[in-house]
Structures are given as C-alpha cells and as structure tokens.
C-alpha positions as CSV (number, residue, x, y, z in Angstrom):
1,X,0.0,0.0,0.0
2,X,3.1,2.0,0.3
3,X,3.5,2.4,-3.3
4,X,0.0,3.8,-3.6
5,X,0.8,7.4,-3.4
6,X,-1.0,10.6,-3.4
7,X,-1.0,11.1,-6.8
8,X,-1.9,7.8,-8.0
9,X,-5.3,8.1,-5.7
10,X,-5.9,11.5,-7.3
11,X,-5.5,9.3,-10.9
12,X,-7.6,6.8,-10.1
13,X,-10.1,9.0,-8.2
14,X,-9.9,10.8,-12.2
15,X,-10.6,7.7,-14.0
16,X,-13.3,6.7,-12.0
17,X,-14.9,9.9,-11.7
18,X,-14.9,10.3,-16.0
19,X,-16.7,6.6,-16.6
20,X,-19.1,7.6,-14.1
21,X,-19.7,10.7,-16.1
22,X,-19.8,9.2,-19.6
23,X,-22.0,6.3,-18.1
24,X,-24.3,8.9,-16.3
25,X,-24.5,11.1,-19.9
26,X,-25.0,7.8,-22.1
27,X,-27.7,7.0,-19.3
28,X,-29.4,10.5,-20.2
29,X,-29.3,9.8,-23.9
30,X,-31.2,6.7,-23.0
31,X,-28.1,4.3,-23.6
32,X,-27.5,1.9,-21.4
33,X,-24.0,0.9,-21.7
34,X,-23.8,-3.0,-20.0
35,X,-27.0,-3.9,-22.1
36,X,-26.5,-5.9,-24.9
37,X,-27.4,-4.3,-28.7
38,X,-27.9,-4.5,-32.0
39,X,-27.6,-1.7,-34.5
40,X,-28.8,-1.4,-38.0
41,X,-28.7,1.1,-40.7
42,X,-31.3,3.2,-42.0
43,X,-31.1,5.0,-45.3
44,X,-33.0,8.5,-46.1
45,X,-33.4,11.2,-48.3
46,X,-34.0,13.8,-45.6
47,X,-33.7,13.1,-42.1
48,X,-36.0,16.4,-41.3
49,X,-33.8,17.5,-38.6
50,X,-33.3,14.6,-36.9
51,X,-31.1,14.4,-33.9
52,X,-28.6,11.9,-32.5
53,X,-29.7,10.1,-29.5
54,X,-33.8,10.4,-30.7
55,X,-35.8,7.1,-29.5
56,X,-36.4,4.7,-31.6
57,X,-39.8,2.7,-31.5
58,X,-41.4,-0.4,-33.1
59,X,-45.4,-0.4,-32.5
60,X,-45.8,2.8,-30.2
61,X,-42.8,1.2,-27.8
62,X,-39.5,2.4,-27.4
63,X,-37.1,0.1,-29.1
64,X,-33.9,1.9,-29.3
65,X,-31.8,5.3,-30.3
66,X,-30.6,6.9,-32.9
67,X,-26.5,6.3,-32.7
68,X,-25.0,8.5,-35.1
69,X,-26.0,10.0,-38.5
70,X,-23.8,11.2,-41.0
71,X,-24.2,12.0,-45.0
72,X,-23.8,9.5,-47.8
73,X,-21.3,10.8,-49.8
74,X,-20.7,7.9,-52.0
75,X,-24.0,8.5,-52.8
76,X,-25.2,12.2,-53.0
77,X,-28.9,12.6,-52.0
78,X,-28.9,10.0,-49.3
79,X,-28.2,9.7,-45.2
80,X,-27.4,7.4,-43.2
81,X,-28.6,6.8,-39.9
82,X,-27.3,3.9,-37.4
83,X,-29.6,2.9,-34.8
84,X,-29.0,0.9,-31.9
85,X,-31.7,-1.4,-31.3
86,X,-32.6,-4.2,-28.7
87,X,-31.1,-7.6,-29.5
88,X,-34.5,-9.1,-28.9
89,X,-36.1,-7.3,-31.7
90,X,-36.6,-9.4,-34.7
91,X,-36.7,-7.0,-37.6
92,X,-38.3,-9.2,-40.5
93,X,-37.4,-8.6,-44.4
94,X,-39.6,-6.2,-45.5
95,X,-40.0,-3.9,-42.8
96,X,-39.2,0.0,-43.4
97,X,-38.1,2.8,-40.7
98,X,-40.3,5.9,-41.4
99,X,-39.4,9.9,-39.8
100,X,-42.8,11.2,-38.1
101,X,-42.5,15.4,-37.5
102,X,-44.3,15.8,-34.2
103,X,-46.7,18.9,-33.3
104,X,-43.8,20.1,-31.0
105,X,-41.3,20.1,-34.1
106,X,-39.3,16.8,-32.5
107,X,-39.0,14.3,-35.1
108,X,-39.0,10.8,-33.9
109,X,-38.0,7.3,-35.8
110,X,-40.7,4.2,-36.0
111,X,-39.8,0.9,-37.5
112,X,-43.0,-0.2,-39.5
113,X,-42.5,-4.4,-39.0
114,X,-43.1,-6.3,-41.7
115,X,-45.3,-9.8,-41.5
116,X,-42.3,-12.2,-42.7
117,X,-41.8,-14.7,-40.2
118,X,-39.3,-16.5,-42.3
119,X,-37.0,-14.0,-43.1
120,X,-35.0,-11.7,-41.2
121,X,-32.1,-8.6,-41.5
122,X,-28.9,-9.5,-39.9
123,X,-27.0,-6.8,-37.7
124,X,-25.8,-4.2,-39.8
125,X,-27.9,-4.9,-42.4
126,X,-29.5,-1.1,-44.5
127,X,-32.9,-0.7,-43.6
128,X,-35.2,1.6,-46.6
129,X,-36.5,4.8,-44.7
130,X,-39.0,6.8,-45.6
131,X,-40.3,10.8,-44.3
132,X,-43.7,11.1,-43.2
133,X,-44.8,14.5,-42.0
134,X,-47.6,13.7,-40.2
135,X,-50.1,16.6,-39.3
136,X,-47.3,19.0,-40.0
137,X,-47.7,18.0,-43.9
138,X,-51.3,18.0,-43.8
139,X,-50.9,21.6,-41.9
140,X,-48.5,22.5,-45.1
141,X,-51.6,21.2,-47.5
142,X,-53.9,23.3,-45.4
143,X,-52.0,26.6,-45.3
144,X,-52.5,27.9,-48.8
145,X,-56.1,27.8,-48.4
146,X,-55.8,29.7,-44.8
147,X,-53.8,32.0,-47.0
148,X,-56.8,32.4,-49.4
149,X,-59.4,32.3,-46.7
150,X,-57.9,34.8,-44.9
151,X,-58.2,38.2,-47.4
152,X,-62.0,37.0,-47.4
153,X,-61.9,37.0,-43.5
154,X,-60.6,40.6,-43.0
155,X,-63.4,41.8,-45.4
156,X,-66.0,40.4,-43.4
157,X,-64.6,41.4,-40.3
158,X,-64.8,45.1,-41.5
159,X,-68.1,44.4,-42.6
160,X,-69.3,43.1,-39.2
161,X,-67.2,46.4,-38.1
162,X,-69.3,48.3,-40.3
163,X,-72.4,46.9,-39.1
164,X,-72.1,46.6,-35.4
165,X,-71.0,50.5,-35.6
166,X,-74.1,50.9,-37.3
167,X,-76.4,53.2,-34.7
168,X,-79.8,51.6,-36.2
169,X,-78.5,48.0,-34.5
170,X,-79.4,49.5,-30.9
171,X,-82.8,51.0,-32.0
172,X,-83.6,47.1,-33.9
173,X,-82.3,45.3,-30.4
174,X,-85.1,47.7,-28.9
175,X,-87.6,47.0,-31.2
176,X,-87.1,43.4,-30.7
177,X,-87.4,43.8,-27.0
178,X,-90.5,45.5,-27.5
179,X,-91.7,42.7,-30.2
180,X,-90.4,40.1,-27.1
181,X,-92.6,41.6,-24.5
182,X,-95.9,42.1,-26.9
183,X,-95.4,38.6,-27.7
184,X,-95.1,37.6,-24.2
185,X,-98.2,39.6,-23.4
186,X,-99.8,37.9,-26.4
187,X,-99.3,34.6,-25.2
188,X,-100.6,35.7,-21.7
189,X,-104.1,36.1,-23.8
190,X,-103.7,32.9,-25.2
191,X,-103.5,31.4,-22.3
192,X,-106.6,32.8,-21.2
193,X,-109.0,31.9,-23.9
194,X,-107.5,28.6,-23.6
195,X,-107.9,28.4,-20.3
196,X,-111.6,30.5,-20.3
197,X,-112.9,31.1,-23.2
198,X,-112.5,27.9,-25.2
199,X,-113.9,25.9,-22.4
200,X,-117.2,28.2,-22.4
201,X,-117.3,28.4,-26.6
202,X,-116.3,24.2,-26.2
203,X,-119.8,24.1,-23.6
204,X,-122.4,26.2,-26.2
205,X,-121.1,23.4,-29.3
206,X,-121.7,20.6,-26.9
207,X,-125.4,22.7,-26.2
208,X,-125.6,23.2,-30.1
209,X,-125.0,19.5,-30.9
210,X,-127.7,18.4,-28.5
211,X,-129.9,20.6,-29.7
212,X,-129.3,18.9,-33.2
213,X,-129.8,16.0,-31.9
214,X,-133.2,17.0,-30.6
215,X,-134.4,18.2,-33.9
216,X,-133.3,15.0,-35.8
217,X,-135.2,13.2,-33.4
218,X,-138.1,15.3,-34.1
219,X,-137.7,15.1,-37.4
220,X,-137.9,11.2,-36.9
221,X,-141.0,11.1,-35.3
222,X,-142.7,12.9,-38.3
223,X,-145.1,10.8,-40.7
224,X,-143.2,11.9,-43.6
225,X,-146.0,9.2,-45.6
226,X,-149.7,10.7,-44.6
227,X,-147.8,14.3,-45.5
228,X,-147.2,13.3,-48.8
229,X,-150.2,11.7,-49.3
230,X,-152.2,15.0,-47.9
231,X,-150.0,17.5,-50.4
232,X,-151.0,14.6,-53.5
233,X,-154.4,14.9,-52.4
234,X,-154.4,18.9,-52.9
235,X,-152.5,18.6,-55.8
236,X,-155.4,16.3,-57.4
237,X,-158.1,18.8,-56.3
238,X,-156.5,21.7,-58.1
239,X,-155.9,19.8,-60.7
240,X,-159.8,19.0,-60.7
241,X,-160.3,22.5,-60.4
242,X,-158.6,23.5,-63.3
243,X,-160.0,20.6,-65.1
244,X,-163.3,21.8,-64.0
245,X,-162.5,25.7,-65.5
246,X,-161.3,24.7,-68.6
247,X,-164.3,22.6,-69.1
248,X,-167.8,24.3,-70.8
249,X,-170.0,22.0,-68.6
250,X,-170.5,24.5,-65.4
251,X,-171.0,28.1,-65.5
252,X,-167.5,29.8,-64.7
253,X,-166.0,27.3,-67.0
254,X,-168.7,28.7,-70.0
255,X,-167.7,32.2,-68.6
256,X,-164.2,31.2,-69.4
257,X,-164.3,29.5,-72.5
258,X,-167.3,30.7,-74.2
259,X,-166.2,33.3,-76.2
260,X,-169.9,34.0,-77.6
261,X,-171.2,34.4,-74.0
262,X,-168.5,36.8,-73.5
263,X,-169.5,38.4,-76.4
264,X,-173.0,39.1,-74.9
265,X,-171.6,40.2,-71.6
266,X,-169.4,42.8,-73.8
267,X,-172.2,44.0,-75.9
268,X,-174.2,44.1,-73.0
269,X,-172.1,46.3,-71.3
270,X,-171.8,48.2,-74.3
271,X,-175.3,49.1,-74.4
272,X,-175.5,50.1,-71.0
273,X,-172.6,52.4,-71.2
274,X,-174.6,54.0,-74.4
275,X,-177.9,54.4,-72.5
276,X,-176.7,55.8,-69.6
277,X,-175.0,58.4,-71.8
278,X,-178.2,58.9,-73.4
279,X,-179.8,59.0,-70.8
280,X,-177.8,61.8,-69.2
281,X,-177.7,63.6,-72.2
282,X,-181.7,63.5,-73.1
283,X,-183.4,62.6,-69.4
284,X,-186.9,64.4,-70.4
285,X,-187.1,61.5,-72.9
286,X,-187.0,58.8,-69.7
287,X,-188.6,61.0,-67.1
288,X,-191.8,62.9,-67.0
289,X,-192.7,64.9,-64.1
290,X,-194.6,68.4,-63.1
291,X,-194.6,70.8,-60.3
292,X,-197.9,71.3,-59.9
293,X,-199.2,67.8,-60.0
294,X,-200.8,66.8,-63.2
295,X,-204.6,67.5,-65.0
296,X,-207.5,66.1,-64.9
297,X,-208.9,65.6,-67.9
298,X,-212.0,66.9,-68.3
C-alpha cells in the first residue's frame, strides 16, 4: 500500500470519476451501456432535422436510439442513420423505418414491421427509410387555403365592423325587445282563452250539438208518408179545379171559354154604357114629371 501514493489516488479517483460521467451522460441519452445491442442502418433522403440520440420505436414502444447520422457521400442525396436497437427485436425482411415530424417540431423514428416470419435482417444490415410528415404535412396542405381564406376574413370582419358600428342596430335590439314583450303579453291572452274562453265556446257546441240532436229526433217522429199523401191529395183537387174551369160543362168554365157568351156580356155592357149616356144627355125623354101635379082631364 506504500507504493500507492497521493497522486496515483488523485489518478484513479480521475478515471473513475470520468466513466461515471460518460455512463451517467449515455444513461441521459437513453443508452445503457452494460446492455446488450444490436444496430442497423437506416437509409434516407431527408432526415427532417433529426437528432442523434432520438428514440427509436417499433409499435408505439421504445425500441432503441438513434447512434449516429452522418451523410452518404458515395451517394449524393442519401443519409445514413445507425440505430442501436434491442437484441430481442426481430426485424423481418420487408420492414421499413419511417421519420414522423411531431406537433412540438421533434421528429421521432418508428420501425414499421413487416409480417415475414421467415425472413429476417442481420445486424448491420440497410434498412429503406421513408419521411412522413404527419399533421405537420397536412398543416403545409392546409396553409395555402388559410392564406386564401384569410383576405376573405378581413373583409367580413370590417363588414361586421361596419355593421355593429351601425347606430340603427341599438334601435332594432329595442324594437325586438318590445316585439319580445308584446309577444309575451300575447301569449298571456292565449293562455286565457285557452284556459276560459274555449272551455265556455267548447260548452255552447256541446249545447248546439244536443240541440241537433233534438231536432233529428223530431224530425224522426214525423209521418213523412200521410204528409205526402195529404199535399198529392191537394195537388189532385187543383188539378180537378182546373180541369173543372177549362171545361164548358158549369157556368165559370162557360164564362171562361165561351167566347160568344163573352160576347153578350161585352155588348151588354156596351149598351149600357150608351144608355146611360143617353140617358144623361136626353133625361126628359126617360122621365116625365110636373110641379104642380098633373090634370085632370075633363
């Protein structure tokens, strides 16, 4: 222990202080440095800003990290990312790595497993990744038409400006309280010939309708048969009577339909008309009279 001097203690106290550090940053990063991995390579066109030490997942669960990435340069256009996975993880042929930009603007890795249980990449084997923007890209989609949208919504906010300014809007929100309370005062009446009036108006048609009823019962009882018969029976008698004054047999119908006696009666009349007038125009011829009484004859 002799030989273990200040400065070696200070060494070793150095050593162990710096792997405690690198194991305590690789344990931030998410590495865990005495677990056993397996890393793979994933090739893209655009890595969208993706940063070392990112998670990994497989199925919505954390699989791994994102080692290192670094630029193709054999091959212009393309990246390369090595990920460190879990040695448990059975990535089948087939599968692809895809870069989904979060809300946030993190970008994360997913490995999209393919269903090949047969075949299988091998460690360090190139995996084909693909960028997929997620909402971000539907977001970009969306934006031009915001930016269309958006002259239109300035014009109708200054129309809505324009209107609410307007000093007729306070004199219509009076008028429609006034239109509120007449209706509420309408409905009040309403009410009450529903609750009064109809009643009373329901009670004089239910008086009405038995009064109908009355009447057709009335109207029952009547002997529709002997009236009949009684209006055919006056029908035939002035029938007869008219039979009667267009016959010649009886003295009203000769009056009527004798035009010879009717003759008579007219030249009768005529006469009499002329002696009256003869007789007021010559009376001494009709009527002889004296004062003084008349003669005797000797």
């Amino acid at each position: 222990m002799k030989y273990i001097t200040k400065e070696v203690r200070i060494g070793i106290a150095g050593i162990v202080a710096l792997c405690i550090l690198v194991y305590g940053i690789n344990y931030l990063k998410g590495i865990n440095m005495f677990k056993p991995a397996s890393y793979f390579y994933v090739k893209f066109n655009n890595v969208n800003a993706l940063a070392k030490s990112s998670p990994v997942y497989a199925d919505g669960v954390r699989v791994g990290i994102v080692r290192d990435i670094a630029y193709d340069y054999t091959q212009p256009g393309n990246v390369i990312v090595e990920v460190e996975l879990d040695t448990d993880l059975r990535i089948p042929k087939g599968s692809t790595a895809e870069l989904v930009s979060e809300l946030m603007g993190g970008v994360r890795m997913n490995i999209l497993l393919n269903n090949n249980p047969r075949e299988k990449y091998a460690i360090g084997d190139t995996i084909q990744g693909s960028l997929n923007n997620g909402m971000m890209e539907d977001v970009a989609k969306i934006m031009p038409q915001v930016q269309q949208i958006l002259p239109k919504l300035d014009s109708i906010m200054i129309s809505l400006n324009a209107i609410l300014g307007d000093s007729s809007i306070p004199a219509s929100l009076h008028s429609l309280q006034r239109i509120t309370a007449n209706l509420e005062v309408a409905s009040g009446k309403m009410a009450h010939v529903f609750s009064e009036d109809i009643p009373q108006l329901t009670g004089k048609l239910n008086t009405i309708g038995d009064n109908f009823i009355v009447i057709s019962n009335n109207l029952k009882e009547i002997n529709y048969a002997g009236t009949f018969a009684r209006i055919d029976s006056t029908i035939a008698n002035v029938k007869l009577a008219t039979d009667k004054l267009n016959s010649k047999d009886n003295t009203i119908g000769l009056l009527l339909n004798d035009p010879q006696l009717y003759n008579n009666l007219n030249a009768t009349s005529i006469n009499a008309a002329s002696l009256l007038e003869d007789l007021k125009a010559h009376p001494k011829r009709y009527v002889h009279f004296s004062l003084f009484g008349k003669k005797d004859k000797q």
